[in-house]
Each structure stands twice: as structure tokens, then as C-alpha cells.
VOGU-3710 file (C-alpha; in Angstrom, 3 decimals, decimal comma):
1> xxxxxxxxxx> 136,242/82,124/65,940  138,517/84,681/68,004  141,492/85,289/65,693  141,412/88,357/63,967  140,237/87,625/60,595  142,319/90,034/58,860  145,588/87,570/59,580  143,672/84,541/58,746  143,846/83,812/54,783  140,411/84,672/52,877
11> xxxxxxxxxx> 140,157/81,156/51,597  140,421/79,816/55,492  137,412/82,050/56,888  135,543/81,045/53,588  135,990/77,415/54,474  138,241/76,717/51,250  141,796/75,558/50,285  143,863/78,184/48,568  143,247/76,075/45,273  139,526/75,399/45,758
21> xxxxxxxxxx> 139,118/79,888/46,028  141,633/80,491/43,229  140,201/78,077/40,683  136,606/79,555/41,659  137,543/82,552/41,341  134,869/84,616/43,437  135,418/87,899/43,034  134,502/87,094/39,305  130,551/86,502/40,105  130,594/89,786/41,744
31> xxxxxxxxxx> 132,040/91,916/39,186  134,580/93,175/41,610  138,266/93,411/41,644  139,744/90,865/43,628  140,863/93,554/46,277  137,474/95,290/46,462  135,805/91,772/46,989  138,148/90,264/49,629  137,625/93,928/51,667  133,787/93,430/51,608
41> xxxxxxxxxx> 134,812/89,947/52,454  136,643/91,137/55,691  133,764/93,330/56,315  131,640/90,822/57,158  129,964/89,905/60,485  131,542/86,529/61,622  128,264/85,212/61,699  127,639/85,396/57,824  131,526/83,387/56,985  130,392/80,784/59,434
51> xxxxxxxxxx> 127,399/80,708/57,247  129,989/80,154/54,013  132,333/77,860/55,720  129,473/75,418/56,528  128,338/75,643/52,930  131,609/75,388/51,588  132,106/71,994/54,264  129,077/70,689/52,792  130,008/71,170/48,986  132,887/69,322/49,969
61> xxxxxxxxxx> 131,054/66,598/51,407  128,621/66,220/48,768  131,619/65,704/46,188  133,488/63,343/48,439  130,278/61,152/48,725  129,558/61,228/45,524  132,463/61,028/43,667  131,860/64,639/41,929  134,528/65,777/39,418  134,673/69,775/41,078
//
């Protein structure tokens, strides 16, 4: 990925839709305001959100195939 991830909604690096990241609510898990845990987000290497967007895709895939309620 090229684009400059700071233009690029959170949700859309993370693999998500806007819905699936606001009903999940991340920053929650981390005991970090949602600012301070979507800049540590940005901070990331691209290699580690290629890493979540491929588990996010297969989360996805696994509830489509299996009819999950999620």
C-alpha cells in the first residue's frame, strides 16, 4: 500500500467497515482514548496493518461461512 495512511480512514488500513471498528470499539481493549489509540495506530509499520487487515479479512470469512451472528 502507497497512499499515505494518514488520509486513508483507520477502519480501511485495519481491514474494517466504519461499523464493524465503531461497534468493536478498539481503543476500549487498550485502555486508551480513542485519539491516543488511532495515533499509535498510524504509527505503525505498514507491515504490522497488513498483518490486521488479513486477520480482520479472515474474521470476516469465517462468519460469512459459517453463518456467525458478529
Amino acid at each position: 500500500m502507497n497512499e499515505n495512511p494518514r488520509l486513508i480512514p483507520l477502519w480501511e488500513l485495519l481491514g474494517s467497515t466504519r461499523a464493524e471498528y465503531e461497534q468493536a470499539r478498539p481503543w476500549k481493549a487498550t485502555r486508551m482514548s480513542r485519539a491516543a489509540y488511532e495515533t499509535h495506530i498510524l504509527d505503525m509499520p505498514q507491515e504490522q496493518l497488513a498483518e490486521f487487515r488479513l486477520v480482520n479479512q479472515a474474521e470476516r470469512l469465517v462468519r460469512e461461512i459459517f453463518q456467525v451472528a458478529g
